[in-house]
Backbone bond lengths (Angstrom), bond angles and torsions (degrees), N, CA, C in turn:
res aa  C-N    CA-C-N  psi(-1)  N-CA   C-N-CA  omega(-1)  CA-C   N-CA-C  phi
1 X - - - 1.454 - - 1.535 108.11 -
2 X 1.101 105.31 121.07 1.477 102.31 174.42 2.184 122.00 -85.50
3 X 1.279 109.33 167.92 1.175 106.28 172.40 1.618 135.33 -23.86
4 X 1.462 87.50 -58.09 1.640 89.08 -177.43 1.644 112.31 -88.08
5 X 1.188 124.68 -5.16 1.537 132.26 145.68 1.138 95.15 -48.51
6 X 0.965 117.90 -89.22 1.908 129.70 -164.93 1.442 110.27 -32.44
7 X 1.032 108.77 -70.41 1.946 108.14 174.59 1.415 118.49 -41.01
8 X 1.630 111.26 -55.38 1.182 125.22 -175.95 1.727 106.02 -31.26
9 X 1.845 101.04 -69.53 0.866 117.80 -154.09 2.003 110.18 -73.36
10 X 1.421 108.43 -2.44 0.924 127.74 166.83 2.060 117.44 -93.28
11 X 1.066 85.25 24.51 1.797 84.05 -170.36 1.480 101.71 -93.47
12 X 1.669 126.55 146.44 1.284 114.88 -179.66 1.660 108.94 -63.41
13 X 0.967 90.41 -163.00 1.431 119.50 -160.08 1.392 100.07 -95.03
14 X 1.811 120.88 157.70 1.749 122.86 168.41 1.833 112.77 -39.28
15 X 1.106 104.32 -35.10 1.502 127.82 -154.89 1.353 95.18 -84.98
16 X 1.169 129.63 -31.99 1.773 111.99 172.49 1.481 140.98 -43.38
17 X 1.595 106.82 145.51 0.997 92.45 179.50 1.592 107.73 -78.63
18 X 2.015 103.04 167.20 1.562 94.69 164.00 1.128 131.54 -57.55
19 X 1.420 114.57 -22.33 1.616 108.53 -172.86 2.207 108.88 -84.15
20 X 1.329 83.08 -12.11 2.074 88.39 179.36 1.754 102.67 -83.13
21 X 1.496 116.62 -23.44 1.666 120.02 170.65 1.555 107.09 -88.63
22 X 1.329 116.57 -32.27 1.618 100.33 166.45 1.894 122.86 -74.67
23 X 1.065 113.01 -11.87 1.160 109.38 172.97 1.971 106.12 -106.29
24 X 1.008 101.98 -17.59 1.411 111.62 172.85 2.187 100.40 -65.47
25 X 1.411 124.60 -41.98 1.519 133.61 168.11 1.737 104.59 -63.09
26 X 1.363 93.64 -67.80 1.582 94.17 174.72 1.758 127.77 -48.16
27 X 1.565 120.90 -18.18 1.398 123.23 153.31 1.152 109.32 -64.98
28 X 1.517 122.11 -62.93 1.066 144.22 -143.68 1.862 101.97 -60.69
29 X 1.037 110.89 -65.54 1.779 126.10 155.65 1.213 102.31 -34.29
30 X 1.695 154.00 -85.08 1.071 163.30 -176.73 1.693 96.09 -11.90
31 X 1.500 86.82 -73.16 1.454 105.35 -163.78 1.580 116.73 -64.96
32 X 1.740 122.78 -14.86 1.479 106.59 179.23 1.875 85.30 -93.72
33 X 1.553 121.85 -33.34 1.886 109.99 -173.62 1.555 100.81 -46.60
34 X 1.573 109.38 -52.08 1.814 100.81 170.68 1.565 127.39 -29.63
35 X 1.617 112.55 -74.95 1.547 137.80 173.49 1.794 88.63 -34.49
36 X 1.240 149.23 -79.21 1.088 166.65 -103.94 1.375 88.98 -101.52
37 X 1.165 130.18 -39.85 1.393 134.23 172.40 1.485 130.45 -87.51
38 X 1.551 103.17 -27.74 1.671 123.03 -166.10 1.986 88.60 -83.14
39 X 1.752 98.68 -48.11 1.651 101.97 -168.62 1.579 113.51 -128.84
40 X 1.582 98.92 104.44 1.603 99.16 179.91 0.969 120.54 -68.54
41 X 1.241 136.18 -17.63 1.300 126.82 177.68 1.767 133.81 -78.40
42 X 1.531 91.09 7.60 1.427 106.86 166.29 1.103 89.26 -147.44
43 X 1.331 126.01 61.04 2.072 121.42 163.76 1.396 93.96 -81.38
44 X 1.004 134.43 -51.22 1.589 134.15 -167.94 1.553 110.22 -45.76
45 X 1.542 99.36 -56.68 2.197 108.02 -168.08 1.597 76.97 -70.59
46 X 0.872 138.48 -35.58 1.860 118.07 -149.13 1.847 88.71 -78.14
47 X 1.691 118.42 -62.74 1.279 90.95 171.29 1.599 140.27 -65.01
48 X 0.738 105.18 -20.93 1.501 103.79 168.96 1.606 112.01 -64.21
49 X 1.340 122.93 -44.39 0.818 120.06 153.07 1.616 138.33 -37.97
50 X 1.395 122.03 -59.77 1.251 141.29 141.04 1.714 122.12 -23.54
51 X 1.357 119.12 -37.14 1.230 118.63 179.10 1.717 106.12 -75.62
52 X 1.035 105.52 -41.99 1.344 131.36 -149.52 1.814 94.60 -69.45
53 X 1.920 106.84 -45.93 0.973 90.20 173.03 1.809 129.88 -81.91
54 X 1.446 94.95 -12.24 1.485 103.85 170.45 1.253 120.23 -64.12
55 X 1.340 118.46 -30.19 1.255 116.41 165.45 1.564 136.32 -52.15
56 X 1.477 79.53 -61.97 2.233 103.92 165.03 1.730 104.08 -33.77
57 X 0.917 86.44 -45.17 1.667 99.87 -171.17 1.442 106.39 -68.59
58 X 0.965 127.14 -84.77 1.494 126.98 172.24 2.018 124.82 -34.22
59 X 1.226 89.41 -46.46 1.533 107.36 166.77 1.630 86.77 -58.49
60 X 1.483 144.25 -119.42 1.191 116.80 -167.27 1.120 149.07 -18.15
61 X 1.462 122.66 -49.84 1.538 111.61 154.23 1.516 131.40 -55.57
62 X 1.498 110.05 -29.34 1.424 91.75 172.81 1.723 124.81 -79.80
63 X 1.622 103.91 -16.36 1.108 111.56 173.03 1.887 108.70 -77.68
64 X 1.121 127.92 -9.84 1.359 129.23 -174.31 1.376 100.26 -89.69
65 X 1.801 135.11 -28.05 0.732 166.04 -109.47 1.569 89.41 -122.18
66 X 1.364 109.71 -101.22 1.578 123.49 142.24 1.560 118.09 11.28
67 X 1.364 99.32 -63.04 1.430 116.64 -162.51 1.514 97.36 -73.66
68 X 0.805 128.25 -76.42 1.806 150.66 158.16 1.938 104.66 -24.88
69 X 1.228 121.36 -35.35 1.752 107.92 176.74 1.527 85.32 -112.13
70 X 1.413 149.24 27.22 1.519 135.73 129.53 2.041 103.30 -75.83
71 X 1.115 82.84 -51.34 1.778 75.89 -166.41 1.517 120.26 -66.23
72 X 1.409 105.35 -27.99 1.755 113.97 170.57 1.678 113.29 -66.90
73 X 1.520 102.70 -22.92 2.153 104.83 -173.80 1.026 87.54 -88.25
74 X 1.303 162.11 -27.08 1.613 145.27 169.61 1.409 127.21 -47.53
């Protein structure tokens, strides 16, 4: 099984909260900047990879973010 098997299959559940899928991206990133360092010969897919999950991540918080200064201006 490779890496992104492994995470995958480590991803929460429908039922999560946002903050258990933003730290669920924030492993996920950790773990390909690792690969990227441990194995050069896929440093490239591991960061790209890595961005991709940093992104996921951020994309949720800013959308939680969003969500949270609509419901506080009411």
């Amino acid at each position: 099984m490779n890496l992104h098997d492994e995470l995958w299959a480590r991803r929460p559940g429908a039922d999560a909260g946002l903050t258990d899928l933003i730290a669920y991206h924030r492993r996920c990133a950790k773990a390909y900047d690792d690969m990227a360092t441990a194995d050069p010969g896929h440093r490239h897919e591991a960061m790209a990879w890595a961005r991709i999950e940093r992104r996921q991540a951020q994309t949720i918080e800013n959308d939680l973010i969003d969500l949270l200064e609509t419901y506080t201006s009411r």
